[in-house]
VEXZA-102037 format. One record per residue (C-alpha): residue in one letter; y, z, x. Coordinates in steps of 0.2 Angstrom, whole numbers, padded with zeros to 4 digits, m for minus. Each point is the difference from the previous one (the first is absolute). Layout:
BEGIN
   rest      py      pz      px
      A       Y       Z       X
...
***
This chain:
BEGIN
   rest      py      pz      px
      X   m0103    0168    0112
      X    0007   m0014   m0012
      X    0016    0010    0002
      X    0001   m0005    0017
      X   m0003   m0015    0002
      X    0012    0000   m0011
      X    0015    0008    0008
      X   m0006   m0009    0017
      X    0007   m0017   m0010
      X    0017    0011   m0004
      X    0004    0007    0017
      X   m0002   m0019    0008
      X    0011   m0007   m0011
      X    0014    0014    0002
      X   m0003   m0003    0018
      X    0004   m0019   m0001
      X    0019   m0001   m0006
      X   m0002   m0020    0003
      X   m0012   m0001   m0016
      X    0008    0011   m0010
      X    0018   m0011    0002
      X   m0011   m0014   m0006
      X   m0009    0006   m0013
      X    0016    0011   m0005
      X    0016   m0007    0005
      X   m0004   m0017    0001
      X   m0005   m0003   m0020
      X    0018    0009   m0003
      X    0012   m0013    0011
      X   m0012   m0014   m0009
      X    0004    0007   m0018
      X    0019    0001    0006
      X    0000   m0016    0006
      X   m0007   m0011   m0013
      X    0008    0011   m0014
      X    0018   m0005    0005
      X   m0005   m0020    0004
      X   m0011   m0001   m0014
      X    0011    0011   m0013
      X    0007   m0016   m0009
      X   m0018   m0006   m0002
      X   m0005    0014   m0010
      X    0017    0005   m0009
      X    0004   m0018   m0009
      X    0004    0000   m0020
      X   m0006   m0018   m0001
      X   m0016   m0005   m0007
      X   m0015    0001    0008
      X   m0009   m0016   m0010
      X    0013   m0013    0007
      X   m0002   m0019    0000
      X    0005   m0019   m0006
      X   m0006   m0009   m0013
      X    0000   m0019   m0002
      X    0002   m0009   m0018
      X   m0006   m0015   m0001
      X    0003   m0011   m0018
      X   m0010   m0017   m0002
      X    0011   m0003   m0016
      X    0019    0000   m0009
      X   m0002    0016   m0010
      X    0017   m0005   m0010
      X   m0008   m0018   m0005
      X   m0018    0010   m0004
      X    0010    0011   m0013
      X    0008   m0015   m0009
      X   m0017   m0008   m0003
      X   m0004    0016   m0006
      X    0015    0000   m0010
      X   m0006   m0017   m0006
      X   m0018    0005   m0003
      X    0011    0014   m0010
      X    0009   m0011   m0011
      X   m0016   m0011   m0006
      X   m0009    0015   m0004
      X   m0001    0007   m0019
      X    0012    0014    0007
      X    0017    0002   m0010
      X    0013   m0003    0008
      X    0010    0017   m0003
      X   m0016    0006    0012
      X    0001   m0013    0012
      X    0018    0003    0004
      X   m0006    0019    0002
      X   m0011   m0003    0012
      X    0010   m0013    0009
      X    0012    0016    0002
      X   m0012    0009    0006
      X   m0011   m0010    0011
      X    0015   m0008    0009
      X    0007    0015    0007
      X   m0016    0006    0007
      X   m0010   m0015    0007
      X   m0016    0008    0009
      X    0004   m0007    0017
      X    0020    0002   m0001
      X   m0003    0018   m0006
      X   m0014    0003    0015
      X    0011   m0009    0014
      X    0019    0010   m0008
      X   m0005    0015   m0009
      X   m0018    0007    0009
      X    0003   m0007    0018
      X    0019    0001   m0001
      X   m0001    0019   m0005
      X    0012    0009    0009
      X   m0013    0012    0007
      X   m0015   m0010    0001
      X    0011   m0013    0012
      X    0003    0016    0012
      X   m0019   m0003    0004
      X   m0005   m0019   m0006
      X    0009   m0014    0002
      X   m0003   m0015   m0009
      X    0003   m0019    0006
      X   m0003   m0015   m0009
      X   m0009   m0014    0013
      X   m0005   m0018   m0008
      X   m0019   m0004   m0002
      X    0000   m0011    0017
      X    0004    0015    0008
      X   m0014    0012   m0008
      X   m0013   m0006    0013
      X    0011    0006    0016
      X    0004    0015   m0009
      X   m0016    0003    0000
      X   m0005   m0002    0017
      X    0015    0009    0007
      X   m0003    0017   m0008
      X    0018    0005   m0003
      X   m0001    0002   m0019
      X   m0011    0017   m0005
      X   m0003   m0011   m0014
      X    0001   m0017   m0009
      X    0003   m0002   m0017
      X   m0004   m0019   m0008
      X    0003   m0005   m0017
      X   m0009   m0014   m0007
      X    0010   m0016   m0008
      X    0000    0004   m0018
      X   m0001    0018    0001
      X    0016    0007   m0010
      X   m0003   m0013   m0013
      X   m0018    0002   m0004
      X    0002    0019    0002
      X    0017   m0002   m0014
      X   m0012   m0011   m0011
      X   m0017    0012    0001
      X    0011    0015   m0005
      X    0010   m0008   m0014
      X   m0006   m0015   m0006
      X   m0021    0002    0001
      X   m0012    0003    0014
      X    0000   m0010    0013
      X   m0009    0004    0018
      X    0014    0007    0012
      X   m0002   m0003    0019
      X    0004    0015    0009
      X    0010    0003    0014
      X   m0006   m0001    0016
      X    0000    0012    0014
      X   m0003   m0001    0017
      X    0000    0016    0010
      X    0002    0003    0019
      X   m0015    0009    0006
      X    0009    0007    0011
      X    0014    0005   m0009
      X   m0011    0010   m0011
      X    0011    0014   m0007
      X    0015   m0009   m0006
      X   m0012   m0017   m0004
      X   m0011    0011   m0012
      X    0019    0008   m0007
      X    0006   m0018   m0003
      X   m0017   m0002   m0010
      X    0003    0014   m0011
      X    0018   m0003   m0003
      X   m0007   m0020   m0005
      X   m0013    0011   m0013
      X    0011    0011   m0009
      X    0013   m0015   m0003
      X   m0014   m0012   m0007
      X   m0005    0016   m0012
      X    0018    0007   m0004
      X    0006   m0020   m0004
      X   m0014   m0003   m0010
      X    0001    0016   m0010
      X    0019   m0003   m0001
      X   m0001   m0019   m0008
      X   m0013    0007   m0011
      X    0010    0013   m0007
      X    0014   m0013    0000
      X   m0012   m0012   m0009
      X   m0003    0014   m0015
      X    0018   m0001   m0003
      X    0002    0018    0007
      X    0016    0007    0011
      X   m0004   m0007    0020
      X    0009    0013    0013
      X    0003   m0010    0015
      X    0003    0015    0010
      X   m0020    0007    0002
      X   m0004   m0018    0009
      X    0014   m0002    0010
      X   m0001    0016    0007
      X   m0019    0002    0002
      X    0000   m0008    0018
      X    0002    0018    0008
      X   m0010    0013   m0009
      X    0001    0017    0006
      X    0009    0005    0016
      X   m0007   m0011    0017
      X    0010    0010    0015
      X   m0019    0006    0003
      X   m0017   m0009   m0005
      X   m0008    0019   m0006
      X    0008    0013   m0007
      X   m0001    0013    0016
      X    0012    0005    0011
      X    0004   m0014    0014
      X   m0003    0006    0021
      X    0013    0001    0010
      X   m0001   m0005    0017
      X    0000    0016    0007
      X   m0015    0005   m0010
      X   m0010   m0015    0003
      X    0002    0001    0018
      X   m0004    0018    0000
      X   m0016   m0003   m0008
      X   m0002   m0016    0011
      X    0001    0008    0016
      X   m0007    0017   m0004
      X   m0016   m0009   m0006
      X    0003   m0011    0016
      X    0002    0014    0012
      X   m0014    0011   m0005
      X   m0013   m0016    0004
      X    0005    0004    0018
      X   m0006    0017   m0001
      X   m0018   m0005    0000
      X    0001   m0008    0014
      X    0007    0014    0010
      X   m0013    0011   m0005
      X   m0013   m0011    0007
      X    0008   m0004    0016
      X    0002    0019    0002
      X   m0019    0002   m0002
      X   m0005   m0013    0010
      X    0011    0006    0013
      X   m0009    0017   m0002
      X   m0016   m0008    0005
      X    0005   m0008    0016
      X    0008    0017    0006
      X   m0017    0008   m0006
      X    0008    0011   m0013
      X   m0013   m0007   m0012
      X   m0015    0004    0009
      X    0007    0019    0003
      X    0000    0000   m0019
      X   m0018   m0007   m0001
      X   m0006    0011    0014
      X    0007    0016   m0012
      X   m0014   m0006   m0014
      X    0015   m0009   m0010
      X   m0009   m0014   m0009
      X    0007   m0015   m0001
      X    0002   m0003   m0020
      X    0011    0016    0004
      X    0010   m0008    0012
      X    0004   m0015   m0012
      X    0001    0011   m0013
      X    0015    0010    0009
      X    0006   m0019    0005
      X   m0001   m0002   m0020
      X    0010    0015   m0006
      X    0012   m0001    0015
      X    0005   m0016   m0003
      X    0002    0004   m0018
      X    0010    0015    0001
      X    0011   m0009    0012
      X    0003   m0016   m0011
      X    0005    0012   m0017
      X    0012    0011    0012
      X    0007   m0017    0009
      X    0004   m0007   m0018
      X    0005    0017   m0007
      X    0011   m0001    0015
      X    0007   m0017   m0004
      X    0002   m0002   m0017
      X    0008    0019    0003
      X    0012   m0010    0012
      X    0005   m0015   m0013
      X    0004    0012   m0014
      X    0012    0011    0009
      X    0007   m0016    0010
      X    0000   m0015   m0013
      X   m0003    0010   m0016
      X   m0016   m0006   m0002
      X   m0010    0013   m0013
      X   m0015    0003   m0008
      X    0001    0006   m0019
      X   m0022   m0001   m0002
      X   m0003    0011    0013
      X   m0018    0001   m0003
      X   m0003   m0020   m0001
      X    0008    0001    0017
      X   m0011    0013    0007
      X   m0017   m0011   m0005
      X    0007   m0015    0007
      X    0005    0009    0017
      X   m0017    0009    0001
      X   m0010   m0017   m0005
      X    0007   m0011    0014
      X    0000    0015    0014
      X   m0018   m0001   m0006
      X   m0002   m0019    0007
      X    0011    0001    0014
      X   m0010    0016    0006
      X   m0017   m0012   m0002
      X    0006   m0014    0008
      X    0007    0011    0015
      X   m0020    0007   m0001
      X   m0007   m0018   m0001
      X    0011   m0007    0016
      X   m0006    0018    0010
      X   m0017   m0005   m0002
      X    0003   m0019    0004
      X    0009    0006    0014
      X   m0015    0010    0007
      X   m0012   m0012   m0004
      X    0009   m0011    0010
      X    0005    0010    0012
      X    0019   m0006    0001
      X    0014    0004   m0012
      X    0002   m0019   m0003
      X   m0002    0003   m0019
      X    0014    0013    0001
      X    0010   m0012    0008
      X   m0003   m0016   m0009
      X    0002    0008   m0019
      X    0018    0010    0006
      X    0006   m0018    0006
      X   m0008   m0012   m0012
      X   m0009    0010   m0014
      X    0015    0010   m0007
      X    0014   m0016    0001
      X   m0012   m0012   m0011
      X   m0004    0016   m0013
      X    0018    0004    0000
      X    0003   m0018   m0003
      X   m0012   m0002   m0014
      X    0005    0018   m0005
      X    0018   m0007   m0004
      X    0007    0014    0014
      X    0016   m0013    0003
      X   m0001   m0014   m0015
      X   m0006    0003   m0018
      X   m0016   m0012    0004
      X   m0001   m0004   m0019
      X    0015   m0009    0001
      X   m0009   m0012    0013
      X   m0018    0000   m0007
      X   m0009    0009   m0014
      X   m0014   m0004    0010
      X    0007    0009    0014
      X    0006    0013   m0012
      X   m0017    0004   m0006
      X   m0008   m0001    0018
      X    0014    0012    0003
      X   m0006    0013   m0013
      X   m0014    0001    0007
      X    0005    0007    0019
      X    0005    0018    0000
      X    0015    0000    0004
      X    0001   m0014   m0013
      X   m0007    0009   m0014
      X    0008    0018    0003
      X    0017   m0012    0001
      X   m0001   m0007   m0017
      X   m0006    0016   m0006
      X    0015    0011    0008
      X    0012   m0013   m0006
      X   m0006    0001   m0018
      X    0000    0021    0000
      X    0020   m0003    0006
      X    0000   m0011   m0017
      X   m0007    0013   m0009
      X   m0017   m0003    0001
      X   m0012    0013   m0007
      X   m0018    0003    0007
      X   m0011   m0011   m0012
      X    0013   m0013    0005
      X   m0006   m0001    0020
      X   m0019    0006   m0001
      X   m0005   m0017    0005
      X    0010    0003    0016
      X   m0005    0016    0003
      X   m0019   m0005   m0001
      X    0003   m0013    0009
      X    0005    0011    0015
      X   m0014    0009   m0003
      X   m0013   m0014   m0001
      X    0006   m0004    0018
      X   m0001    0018    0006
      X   m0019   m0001   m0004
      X   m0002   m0020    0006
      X    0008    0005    0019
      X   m0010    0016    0000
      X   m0016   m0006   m0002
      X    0004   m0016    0011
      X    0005    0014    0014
      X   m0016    0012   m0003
      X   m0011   m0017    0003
      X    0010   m0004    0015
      X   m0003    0018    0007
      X   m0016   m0002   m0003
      X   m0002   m0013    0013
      X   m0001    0004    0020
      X    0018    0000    0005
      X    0004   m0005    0019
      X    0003    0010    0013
      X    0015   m0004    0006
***
């Protein structure tokens, strides 16, 4: 009997060619499309973490190391000493070395560039959001810094950040970058202070540590790839929608009742809805992704993490095309079919990040994102072509599930209601 049902739901879509170029051709000219426009997007060598940085100095840094040199001389230091440390202090004055050797590394400038602005500008650069981040250091800072490290303890203002919210990626870089200098130039002037051998090397070329083409270690997507998940998960949306249109269609040419009038209860005829719509969504992503591999070179080396993300999201789209059958009988109109296939599927694509990586817009988007189906079987798809293991997308996968389980049980108590004869 489930069978079918079941094979009723195959035979109507063979018989329509119109959805199938939708469901089927469509996704593929979409995937061909944005993968040539888009190519460059995806295949740049520069930085991700990008940005400008503004340094702002309240003081003279060359007259702040000749009081230093002053507050030198009057102190119990021999001189032999104080003329070693003015060797060394002088060729590596904190702010000079932060400005030149960190900020002016050759491959940190790829991705942050450093201008100096004067204090009466600091407020507008503020307000006008072009710096990722602003760096401020207080009057007296290199000499008090010089005199706490070699003369005696003296309390050090630190130098201050501001960073662009909205800017957070490269702000949050440029504060790490600012951490590791303070470390690595206190560490270097206290070994200096010991009389041990300095290598100016290890803080000049600290700025860039470890490689930055990517901000993790995995493989990056290419375009093509994206936009094959993007518009398979996309695509496959639709499909619930069909399913419910075909049933409700089924109702007003009084297909439904024959199969009422033949005992067939109706838990079993959304149930063949259920495994109908299920079947169809893994063959019509099987069918898909089948296409992207062979056309765009697009493969799968997990095979068996792709399998539990296909069959998790045909779950949901299989109870969501359940949920709008039973709205549509209920209401006696296919309106439901019709508003989720024109409105529904373009805002979940949207927050799914079908067309633009939403986290580059939002994290809060991003997050929202996640937690759609296409959304979450997206990010989860995209992580297995990165070489994702299972342990690594369960909370994807149950997250499909958890949805499965929501919009069925919102559908049984909707069938439970009287629907409206139409």
């Amino acid at each position: 009997m489930i069978w079918s049902l079941i094979w009723k739901e195959f035979k109507l879509f063979i018989r329509n060619p119109q959805e199938l170029l939708v469901l089927l051709l469509m996704p593929l000219i979409l995937i061909t499309i944005l993968g040539f426009a888009l190519n460059s997007f995806f295949t740049e060598e520069a930085s991700p973490v990008t940005g400008k940085v503004a340094l702002v100095q309240n003081g003279d840094e060359e007259k702040e190391f000749e009081r230093f040199m002053q507050s030198l001389s009057d102190s119990p230091i021999p001189e032999p000493a104080i003329r070693q440390i003015e060797g060394q202090v002088k060729g590596i004055l904190p702010i000079q070395m932060l400005r030149e050797r960190i900020f002016g590394n050759e491959e940190l400038s790829k991705v942050i560039a450093l201008e100096e602005i004067t204090p009466a500008q600091i407020s507008d650069a503020k307000d006008d959001g072009e710096y990722s981040a602003i760096i401020e250091v207080p009057e007296g800072f290199t000499e008090n810094l010089l005199h706490s490290l070699f003369i005696e303890e003296r309390e050090v203002p630190g130098l201050i950040v501001y960073e662009n919210e909205e800017k957070d990626y490269s702000s949050a870089f440029v504060s790490d970058v600012v951490e590791q200098f303070k470390e690595q130039y206190s560490l270097m002037a206290s070994l200096g202070r010991e009389g041990l051998v300095v290598e100016e090397e290890p803080l000049g070329g600290m700025g860039v540590a470890g490689a930055i083409e990517t901000v993790t270690k995995q493989e990056p997507i290419g375009a093509f790839s994206y936009y094959a998940v993007g518009m398979s998960v996309m695509f496959v949306l639709f499909l619930a929608g069909n399913i419910s249109t075909n049933s409700y269609m089924e109702k007003q040419q009084h297909v439904y009742d024959r199969i009422r009038l033949a005992n067939v209860p109706s838990t079993f005829y959304l149930l063949g809805v259920f495994l109908s719509g299920f079947a169809l969504a893994v063959i019509q992503l099987c069918i898909l992704y089948g296409g992207a591999a062979f056309m765009y070179d697009v493969h799968w080396t997990n095979i068996g993490e792709f399998l539990v993300i296909t069959l998790s999201l045909s779950s949901v789209v299989a109870s969501i095309g359940v949920l709008l059958t039973v709205i549509n009988q209920r209401i006696g109109s296919d309106s439901a079919s019709k508003l989720y296939g024109n409105a529904g599927v373009a805002i979940l694509a949207f927050l799914g990040g079908s067309f633009t990586q939403v986290g580059n817009i939002s994290e809060t988007i991003q997050v929202i994102g996640n937690l759609t189906p296409n959304g979450a079987a997206m990010t989860a798809y995209l992580n297995v072509l990165q070489g994702a293991v299972l342990p690594d997308i369960l909370v994807y996968v149950w997250t499909l599930l958890i949805e499965t389980i929501v919009i069925l049980t919102i559908a049984s108590l909707f069938s439970k209601r009287k629907a409206v004869r139409a």
